[in-house]
C-alpha positions as CSV (number, residue, x, y, z in Angstrom):
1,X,20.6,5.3,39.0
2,X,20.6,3.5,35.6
3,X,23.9,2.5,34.3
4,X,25.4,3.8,31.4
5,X,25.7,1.4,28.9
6,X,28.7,3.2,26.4
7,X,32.3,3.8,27.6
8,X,34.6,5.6,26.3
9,X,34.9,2.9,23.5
10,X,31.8,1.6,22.8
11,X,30.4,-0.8,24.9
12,X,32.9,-3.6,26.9
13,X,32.3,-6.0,29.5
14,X,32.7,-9.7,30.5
15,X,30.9,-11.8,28.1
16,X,27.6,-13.2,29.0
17,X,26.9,-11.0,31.4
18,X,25.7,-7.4,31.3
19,X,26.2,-5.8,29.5
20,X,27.5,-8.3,26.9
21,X,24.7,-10.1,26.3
22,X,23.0,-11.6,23.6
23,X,19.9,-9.7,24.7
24,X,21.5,-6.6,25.3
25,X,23.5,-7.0,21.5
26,X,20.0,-7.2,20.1
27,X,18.3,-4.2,21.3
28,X,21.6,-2.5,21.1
29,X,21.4,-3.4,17.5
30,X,17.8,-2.8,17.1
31,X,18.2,0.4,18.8
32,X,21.5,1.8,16.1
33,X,19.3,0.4,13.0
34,X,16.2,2.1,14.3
35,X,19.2,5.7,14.4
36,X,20.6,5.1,11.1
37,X,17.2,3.6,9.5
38,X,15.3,7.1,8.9
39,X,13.6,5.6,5.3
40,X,11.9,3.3,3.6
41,X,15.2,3.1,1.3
42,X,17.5,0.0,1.9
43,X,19.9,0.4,4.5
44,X,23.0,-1.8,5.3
45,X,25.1,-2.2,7.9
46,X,28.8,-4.3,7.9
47,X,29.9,-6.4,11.1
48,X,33.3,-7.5,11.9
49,X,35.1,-9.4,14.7
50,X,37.9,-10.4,16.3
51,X,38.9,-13.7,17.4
52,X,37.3,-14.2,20.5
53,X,34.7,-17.2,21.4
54,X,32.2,-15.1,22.3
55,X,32.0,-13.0,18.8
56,X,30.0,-15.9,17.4
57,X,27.0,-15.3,20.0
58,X,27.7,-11.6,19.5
59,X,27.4,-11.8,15.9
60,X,24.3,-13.5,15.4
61,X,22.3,-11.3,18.5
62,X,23.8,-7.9,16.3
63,X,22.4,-9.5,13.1
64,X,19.3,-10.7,14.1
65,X,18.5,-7.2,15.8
66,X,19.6,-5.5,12.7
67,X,17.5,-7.4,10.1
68,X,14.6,-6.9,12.7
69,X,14.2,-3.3,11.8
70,X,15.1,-3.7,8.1
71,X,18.6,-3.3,7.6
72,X,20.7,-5.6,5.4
73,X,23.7,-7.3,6.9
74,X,27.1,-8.1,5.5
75,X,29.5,-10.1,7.5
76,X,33.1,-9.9,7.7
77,X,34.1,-11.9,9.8
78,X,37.5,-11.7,11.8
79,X,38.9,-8.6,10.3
80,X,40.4,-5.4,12.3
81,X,39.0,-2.9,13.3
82,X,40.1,-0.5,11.2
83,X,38.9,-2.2,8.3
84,X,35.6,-2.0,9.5
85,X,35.9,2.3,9.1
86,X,37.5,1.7,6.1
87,X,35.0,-0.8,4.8
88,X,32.0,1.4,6.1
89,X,32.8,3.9,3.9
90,X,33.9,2.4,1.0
91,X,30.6,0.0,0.9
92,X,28.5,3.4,1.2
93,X,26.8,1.5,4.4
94,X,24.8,3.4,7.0
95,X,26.6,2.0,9.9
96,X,29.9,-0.2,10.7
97,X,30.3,-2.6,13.9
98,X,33.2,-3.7,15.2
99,X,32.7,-7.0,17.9
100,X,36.4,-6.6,19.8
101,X,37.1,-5.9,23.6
102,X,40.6,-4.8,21.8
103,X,43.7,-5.7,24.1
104,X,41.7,-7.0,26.9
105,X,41.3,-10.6,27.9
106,X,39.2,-12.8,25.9
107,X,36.4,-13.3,28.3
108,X,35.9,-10.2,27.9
109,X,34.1,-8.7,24.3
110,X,32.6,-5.4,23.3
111,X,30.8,-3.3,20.3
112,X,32.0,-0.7,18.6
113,X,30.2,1.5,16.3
114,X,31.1,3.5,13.2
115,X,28.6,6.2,10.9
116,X,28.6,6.3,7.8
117,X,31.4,8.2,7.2
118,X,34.1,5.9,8.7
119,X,34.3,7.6,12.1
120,X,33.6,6.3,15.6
121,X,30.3,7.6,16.9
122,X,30.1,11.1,18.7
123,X,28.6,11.0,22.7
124,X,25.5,12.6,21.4
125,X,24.4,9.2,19.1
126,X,25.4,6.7,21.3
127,X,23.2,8.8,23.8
128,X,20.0,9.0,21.3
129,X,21.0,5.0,20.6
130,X,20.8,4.5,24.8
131,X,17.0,6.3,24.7
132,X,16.0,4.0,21.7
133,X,17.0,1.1,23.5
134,X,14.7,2.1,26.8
135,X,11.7,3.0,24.5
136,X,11.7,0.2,22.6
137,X,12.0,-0.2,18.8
138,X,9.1,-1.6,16.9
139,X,10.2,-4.4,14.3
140,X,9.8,-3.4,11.0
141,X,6.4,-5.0,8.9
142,X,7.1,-8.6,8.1
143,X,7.8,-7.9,4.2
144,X,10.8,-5.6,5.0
145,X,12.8,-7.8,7.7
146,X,16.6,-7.4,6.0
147,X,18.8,-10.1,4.9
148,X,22.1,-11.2,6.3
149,X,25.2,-12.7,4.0
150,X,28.5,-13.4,4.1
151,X,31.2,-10.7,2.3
152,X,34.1,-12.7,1.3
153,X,36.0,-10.4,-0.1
154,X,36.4,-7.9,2.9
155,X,40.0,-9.3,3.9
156,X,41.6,-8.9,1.0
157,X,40.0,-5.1,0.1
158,X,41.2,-4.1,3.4
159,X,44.9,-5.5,2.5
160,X,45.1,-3.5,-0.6
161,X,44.0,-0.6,1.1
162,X,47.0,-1.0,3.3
163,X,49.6,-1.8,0.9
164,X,48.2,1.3,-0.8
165,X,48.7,3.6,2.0
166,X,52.6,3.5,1.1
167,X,53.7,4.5,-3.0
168,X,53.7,1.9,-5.2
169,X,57.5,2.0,-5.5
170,X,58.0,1.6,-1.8
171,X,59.3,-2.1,-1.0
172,X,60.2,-3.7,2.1
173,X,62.6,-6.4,0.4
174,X,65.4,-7.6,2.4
175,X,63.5,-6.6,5.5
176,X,63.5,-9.4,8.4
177,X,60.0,-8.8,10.2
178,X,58.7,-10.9,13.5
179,X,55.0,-9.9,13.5
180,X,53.3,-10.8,16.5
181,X,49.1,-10.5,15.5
182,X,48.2,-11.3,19.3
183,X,46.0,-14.3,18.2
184,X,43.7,-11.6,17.0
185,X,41.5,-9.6,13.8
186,X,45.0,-9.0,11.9
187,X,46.1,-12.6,12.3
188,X,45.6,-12.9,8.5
189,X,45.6,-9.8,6.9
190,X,49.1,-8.1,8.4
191,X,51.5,-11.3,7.7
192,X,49.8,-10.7,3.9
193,X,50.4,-7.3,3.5
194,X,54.0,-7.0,4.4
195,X,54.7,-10.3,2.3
196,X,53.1,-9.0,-0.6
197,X,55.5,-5.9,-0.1
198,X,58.6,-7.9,-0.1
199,X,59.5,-8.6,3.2
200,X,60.6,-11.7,5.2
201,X,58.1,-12.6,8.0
202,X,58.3,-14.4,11.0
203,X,54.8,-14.5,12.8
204,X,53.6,-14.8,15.9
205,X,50.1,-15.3,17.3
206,X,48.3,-16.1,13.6
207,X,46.8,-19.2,15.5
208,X,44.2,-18.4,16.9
209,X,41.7,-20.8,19.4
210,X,39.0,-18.6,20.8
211,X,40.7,-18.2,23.9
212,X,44.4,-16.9,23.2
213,X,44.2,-13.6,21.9
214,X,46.3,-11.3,23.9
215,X,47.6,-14.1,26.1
216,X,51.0,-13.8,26.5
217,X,51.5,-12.0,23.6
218,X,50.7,-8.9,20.8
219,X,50.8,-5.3,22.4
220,X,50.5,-5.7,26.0
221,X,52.8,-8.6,26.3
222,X,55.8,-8.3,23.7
223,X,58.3,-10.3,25.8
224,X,58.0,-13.3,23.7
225,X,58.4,-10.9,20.4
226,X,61.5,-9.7,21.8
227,X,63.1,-12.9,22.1
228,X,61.9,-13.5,19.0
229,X,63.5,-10.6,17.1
230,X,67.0,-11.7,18.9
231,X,66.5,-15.4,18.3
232,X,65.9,-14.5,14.3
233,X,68.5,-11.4,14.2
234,X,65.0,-9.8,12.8
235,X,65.9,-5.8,11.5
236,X,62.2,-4.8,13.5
237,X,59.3,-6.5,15.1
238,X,56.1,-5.4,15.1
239,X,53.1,-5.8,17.7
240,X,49.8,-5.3,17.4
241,X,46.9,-5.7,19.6
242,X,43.4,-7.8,19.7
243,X,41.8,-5.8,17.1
244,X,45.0,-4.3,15.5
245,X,44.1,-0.8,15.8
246,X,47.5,-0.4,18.1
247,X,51.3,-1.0,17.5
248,X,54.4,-0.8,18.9
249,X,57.4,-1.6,17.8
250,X,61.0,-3.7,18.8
251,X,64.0,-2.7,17.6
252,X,66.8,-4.7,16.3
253,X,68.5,-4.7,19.7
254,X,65.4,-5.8,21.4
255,X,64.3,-2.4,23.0
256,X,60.7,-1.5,22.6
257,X,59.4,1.5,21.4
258,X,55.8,3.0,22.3
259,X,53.2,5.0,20.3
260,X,54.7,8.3,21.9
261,X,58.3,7.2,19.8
262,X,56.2,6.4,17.0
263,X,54.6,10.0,16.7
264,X,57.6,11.5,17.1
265,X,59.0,10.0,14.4
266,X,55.7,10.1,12.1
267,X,55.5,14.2,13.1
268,X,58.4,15.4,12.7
269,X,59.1,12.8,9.2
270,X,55.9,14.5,7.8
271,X,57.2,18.4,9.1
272,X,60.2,17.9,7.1
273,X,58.0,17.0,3.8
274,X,55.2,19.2,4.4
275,X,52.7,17.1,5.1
276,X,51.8,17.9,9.2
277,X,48.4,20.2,8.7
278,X,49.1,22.7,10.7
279,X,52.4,21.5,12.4
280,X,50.7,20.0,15.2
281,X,50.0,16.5,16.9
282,X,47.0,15.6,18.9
283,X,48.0,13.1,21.8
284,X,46.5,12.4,25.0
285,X,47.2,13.3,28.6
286,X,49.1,10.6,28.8
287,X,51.9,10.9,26.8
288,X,55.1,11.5,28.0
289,X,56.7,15.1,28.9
290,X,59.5,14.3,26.5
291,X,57.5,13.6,23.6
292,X,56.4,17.4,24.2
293,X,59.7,18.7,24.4
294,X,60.7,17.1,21.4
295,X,58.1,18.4,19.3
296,X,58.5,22.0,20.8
297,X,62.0,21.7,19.4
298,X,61.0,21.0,16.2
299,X,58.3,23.6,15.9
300,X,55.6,20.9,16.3
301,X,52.6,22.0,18.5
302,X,51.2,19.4,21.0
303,X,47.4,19.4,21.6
304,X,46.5,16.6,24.8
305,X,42.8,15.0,24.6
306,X,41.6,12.8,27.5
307,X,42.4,9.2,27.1
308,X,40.3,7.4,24.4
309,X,41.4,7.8,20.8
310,X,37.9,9.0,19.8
311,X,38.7,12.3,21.6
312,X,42.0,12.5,19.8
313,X,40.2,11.7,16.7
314,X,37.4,14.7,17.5
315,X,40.4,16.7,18.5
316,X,41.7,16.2,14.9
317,X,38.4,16.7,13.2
318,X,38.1,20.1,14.8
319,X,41.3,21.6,14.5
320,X,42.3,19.8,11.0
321,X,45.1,17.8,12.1
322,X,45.7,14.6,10.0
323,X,48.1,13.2,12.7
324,X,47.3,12.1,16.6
325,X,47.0,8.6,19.2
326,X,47.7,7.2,21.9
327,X,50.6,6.4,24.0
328,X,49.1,2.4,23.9
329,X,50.0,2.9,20.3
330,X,47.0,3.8,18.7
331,X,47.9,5.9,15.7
332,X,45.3,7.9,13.9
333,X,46.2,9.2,10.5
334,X,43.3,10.5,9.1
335,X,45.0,11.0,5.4
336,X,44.5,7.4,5.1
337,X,42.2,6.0,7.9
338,X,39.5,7.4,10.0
339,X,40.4,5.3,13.6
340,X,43.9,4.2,15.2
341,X,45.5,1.4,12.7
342,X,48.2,-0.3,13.8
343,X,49.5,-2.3,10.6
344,X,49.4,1.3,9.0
345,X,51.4,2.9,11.6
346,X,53.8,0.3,11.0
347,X,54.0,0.7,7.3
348,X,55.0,4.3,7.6
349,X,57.9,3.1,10.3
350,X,59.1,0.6,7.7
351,X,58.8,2.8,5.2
352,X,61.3,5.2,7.2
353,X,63.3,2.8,7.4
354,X,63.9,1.6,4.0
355,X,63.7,5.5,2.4
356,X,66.5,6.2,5.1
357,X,68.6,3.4,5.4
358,X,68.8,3.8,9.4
359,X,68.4,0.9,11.8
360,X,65.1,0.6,14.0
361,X,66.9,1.6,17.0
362,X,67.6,5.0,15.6
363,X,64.2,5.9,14.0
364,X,62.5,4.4,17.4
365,X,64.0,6.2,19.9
366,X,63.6,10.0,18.4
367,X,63.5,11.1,22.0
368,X,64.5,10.4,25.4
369,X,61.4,9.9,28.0
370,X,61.2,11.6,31.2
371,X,61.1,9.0,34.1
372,X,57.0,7.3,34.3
373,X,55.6,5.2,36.1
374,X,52.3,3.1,35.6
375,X,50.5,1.1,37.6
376,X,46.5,-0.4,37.3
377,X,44.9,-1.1,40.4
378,X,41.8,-3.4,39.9
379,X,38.9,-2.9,41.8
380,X,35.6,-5.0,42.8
381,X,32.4,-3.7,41.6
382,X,30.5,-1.2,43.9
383,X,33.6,0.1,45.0
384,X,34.5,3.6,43.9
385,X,38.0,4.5,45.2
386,X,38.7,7.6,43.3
387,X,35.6,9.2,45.9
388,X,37.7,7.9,49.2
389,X,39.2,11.2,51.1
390,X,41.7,8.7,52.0
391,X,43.2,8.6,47.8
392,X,42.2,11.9,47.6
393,X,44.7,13.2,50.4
394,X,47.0,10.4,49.2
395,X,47.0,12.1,45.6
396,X,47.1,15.7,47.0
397,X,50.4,14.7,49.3
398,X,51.6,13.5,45.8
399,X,51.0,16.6,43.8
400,X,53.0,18.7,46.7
401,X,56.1,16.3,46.5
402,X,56.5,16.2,43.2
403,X,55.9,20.1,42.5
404,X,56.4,21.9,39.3
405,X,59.0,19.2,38.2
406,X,57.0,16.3,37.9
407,X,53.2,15.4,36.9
408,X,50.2,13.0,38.1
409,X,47.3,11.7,35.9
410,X,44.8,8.9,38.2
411,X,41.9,8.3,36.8
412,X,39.4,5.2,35.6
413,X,39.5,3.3,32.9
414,X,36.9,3.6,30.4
415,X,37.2,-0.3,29.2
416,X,38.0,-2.1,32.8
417,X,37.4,-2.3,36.3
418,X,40.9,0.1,36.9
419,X,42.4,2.7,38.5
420,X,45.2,4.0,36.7
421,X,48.4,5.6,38.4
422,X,50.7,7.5,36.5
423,X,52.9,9.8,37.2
424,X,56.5,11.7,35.6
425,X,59.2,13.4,37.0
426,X,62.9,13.6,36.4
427,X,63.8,11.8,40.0
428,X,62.8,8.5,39.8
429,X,63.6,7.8,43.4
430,X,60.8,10.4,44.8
431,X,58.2,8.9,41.7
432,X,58.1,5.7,43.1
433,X,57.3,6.8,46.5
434,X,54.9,8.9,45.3
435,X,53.1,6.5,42.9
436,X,53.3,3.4,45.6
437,X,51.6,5.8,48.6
438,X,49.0,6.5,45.7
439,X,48.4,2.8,45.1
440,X,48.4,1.4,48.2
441,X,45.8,4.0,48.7
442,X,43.2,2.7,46.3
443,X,44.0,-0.9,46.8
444,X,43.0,-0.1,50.2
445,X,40.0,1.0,49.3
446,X,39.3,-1.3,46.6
């Protein structure tokens, strides 16, 4: 059986080997231009990157498959992935590509693509780009190869876009800020933005080697941050991941806050000023019962997607909701960006903040969580523990302990070699014996 080549975020793997390859990149690449290239009229396409060593290989495979069937390249460079939709868009380009595994480690890369119209591509492309790439693309005649150059002005478009996502009277002076950039695409731009709108900043992970991003720090580690915002007295700190299309947030006190807190906040702020469409949030399975609860309270309608914030982001599309993410902290507001952006998410908390005067811990803690539990269970390739009758019966005992009270949600990740184990319910005694049987169940079989 041939394997699939997109997840349910473009295409991820280790780098250098498949399907992260500079081989693979340039029929990938020759494949999309061959999609988007349906003409004899120029085309162009806009690459960006995150930090990692393995962007530079990456890069130059996309480019050179690219110009192979005609399209022009402009190269960004490390910028986030968000800019990349915004910048797709703006530039009127056929296509946008994002070279970012996001939060995972950095031997790890991937490829993300956007259309022309800023958004992630649907299944059905990246399925008609997958039978391109078997068939083979023919190069284009020698006189139309594209051209390739540098776009130097792609960081600092993408920081005015930010900055003009809040009004022009909105200023964050006298705001102290510890911004941890995780080594990654934002390193530059986010410590800009919120400078240029007043604030103090005290950053973390703007230095980046090739090898650091995510290590020990941004979204998926903010231990140091937290120390950080104590150590400084800071009024909020903000994480974002590799690519910086997630956030979440510290609080003065040093508690963190996730993207569920973060919608809640966003929802029911933009309920009370008319701005929800439709009074409803799109989130995923995985955010918390109380998150729903809350918004039921408010007259706020919850809609779940699976995980993956292109399904919120179709979710959105369809129904025309401007608000939905992720509890990871990937926070879609399509009123001013077409994919999850963290340092925008952020600059509608701060802006909270200053319009209402109240301290981080207030506005980031709209709601109290029921009890969850999360653990990720790797597992070696050929193994497919999910299809042991061993898990299953392990996840069906589960289900019948926990009742109508509580929830479970395994399933495997889109992005990495996981199992993911998560489960809620108000007795956190009976949810960790639950979840552990579950886990020691797969690990077993892993």
């Amino acid at each position: 059986m041939k394997q699939k080549l997109f997840g349910t975020d473009g295409v991820r793997g280790r780098a250098n080997k498949w399907p992260m390859t500079a081989d693979v990149a340039l029929r990938l690449a020759a494949a999309a231009g061959r999609y988007f290239r349906r003409d004899a009229q120029e085309h162009r396409v806009v690459i960006g990157k995150d930090t990692r060593l393995s962007g530079y290989m990456l890069e130059n495979a996309l480019t050179a498959g690219f110009t192979s069937t005609g399209m022009n390249v402009f190269l960004f460079g490390p910028v986030p992935t968000p800019a990349i939709g915004y910048l797709t868009h703006s530039l009127r380009a056929d296509l946008g590509v994002m070279i970012s595994a996001s939060h995972n480690p950095a031997e790890d890369n991937g490829i993300k693509f956007f259309g022309p119209d800023g958004f992630k591509l649907s299944d059905e492309a990246e399925a008609e780009i997958e039978r391109l790439m078997e068939e083979g693309v023919p190069p284009a005649q020698s006189a139309n190869i594209g051209r390739a150059r540098r776009y130097e002005n792609a960081r600092e478009r993408y920081v005015e876009f930010a900055k003009n996502s809040l009004p022009r009277t909105t200023r964050l002076d006298g705001l102290r800020i510890v911004l941890d950039c995780a080594n990654g695409a934002a390193y530059r731009t986010a410590p800009q933005v919120l400078w240029e709108l007043g604030a103090e900043v005290f950053p973390m992970g703007v230095e980046p080697n090739g090898f650091n991003i995510n290590e020990d720090c941004g979204s998926t580690s903010p231990e140091q941050a937290v120390r950080r915002v104590r150590e400084t007295r800071a009024d909020v700190g903000i994480c974002l991941d590799g690519d910086a299309d997630r956030v979440i947030l510290i609080d003065e006190n040093g508690k963190v806050a996730d993207g569920d807190q973060i919608m809640g906040l966003i929802a029911s702020r933009w309920k009370d000023e008319g701005r929800l469409a439709n009074d409803t949030l799109v989130a995923t399975v995985m955010s918390n019962l109380g998150l729903e609860r809350f918004l039921q309270g408010r007259g706020i309608a919850l809609e779940r997607t699976a995980v993956g914030d292109r399904y919120v982001v179709e979710r959105m599309q369809a129904g025309g909701f401007n608000l939905g993410g992720e509890q990871s902290g990937h926070i879609v507001m399509t009123d001013h960006a077409t994919t999850g952006d963290g340092l925008l998410a952020a600059l509608q908390f701060l802006s909270a903040m200053v319009q209402t005067g109240r301290p981080a811990s207030e506005l980031a803690s709209v709601f109290t969580p029921v009890p969850q539990k999360l653990v990720n269970v790797r597992y070696a390739e050929g193994k497919a523990p999910l299809q042991s009758d061993a898990v299953q019966q392990a996840i069906a005992d589960g289900e019948a302990a926990l009742g109508a009270g509580g929830r479970l949600l395994i399933r495997k990740s889109g992005t990495e070699p996981l199992i993911r184990v998560m489960g809620e319910a108000e007795d956190m005694a009976l949810l960790d014996t639950v979840i552990d049987a579950i886990v020691q169940a797969v690990r077993d079989e892993s």
